[in-house]
C-alpha positions, 0 to 999 in steps of 0.5 A: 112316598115311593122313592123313585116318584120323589126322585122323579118330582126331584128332577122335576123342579130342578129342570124347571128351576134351571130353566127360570134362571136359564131364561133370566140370563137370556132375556134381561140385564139378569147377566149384566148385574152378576158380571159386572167385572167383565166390562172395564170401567171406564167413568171419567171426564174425557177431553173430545178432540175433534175436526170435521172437513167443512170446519175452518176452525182446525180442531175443536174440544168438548168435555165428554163426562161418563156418569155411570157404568151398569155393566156394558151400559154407558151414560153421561154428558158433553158440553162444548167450550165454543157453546157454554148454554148448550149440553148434550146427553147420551147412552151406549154400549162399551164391549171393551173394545168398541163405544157406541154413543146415541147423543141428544140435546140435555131437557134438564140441565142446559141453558139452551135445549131448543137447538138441534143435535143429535147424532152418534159416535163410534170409537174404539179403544186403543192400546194406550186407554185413548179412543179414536173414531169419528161422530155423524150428526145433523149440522144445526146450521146447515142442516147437512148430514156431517161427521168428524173425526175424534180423539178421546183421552180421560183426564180424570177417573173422578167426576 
């Protein structure tokens, strides 16, 4: 074979190679699984302090557990001192800085999974390792879209 037709085919298949693996780190979780590193751990048990304006309570405290970490990828639970029967499941994004959490009541392990309570929260993390930032959720009693303002500080990096 011609040297240059072998170069050529040689060229050939690496831009096709390159292009495959190009396209993996574009269009999946490809990135995620080879840079784990990039993204701080953040698996623990967090005390949630928290406070809405229509509570007459002052602030409330619930157990937000992260469970797993895949890359940014973030998933756990949260279960609510004042309501035993009750836990909530969520997911969500950690970019370092930012955790974004979609929360819905648990279909598995929760005594009580008939009740309403959905929502999101958004936090940023600050320079001491808490997160502040506030939930916006449907109250179950009122039926009125609420928010609070939260506080999360980890207790523990155990599960």
């Amino acid at each position: 074979m011609d040297s240059t037709v072998l170069n050529g085919l040689i060229i050939g298949l690496c831009t096709i190679a390159g292009g495959v693996v190009g396209s993996l780190f574009v269009n999946s979780n490809f990135k995620e699984i080879f840079s784990r590193n990039k993204y701080d751990k953040i698996i623990g048990i967090y005390d949630s302090i928290w406070s809405t304006k229509t509570n007459n309570e002052g602030f409330l405290k619930e157990k937000l557990v992260i469970d797993r970490q895949n890359g940014r990828r973030i998933y756990g639970y949260i279960t609510f001192e004042k309501e035993p029967q009750k836990r909530w499941e969520f997911e969500g994004i950690f970019t370092g800085q930012y955790l974004q959490l979609y929360y819905y009541p648990s279909r598995k392990k929760a005594e009580d999974n008939l009740f309403l309570g959905n929502g999101c929260y958004f936090f940023e993390r600050k320079i001491d390792g808490t997160f502040k930032g506030f939930s916006v959720g449907v109250n179950e009693k009122s039926g009125i879209l609420d928010h609070a303002v939260h506080e999360l500080k980890r207790v523990s990096k155990k599960i």
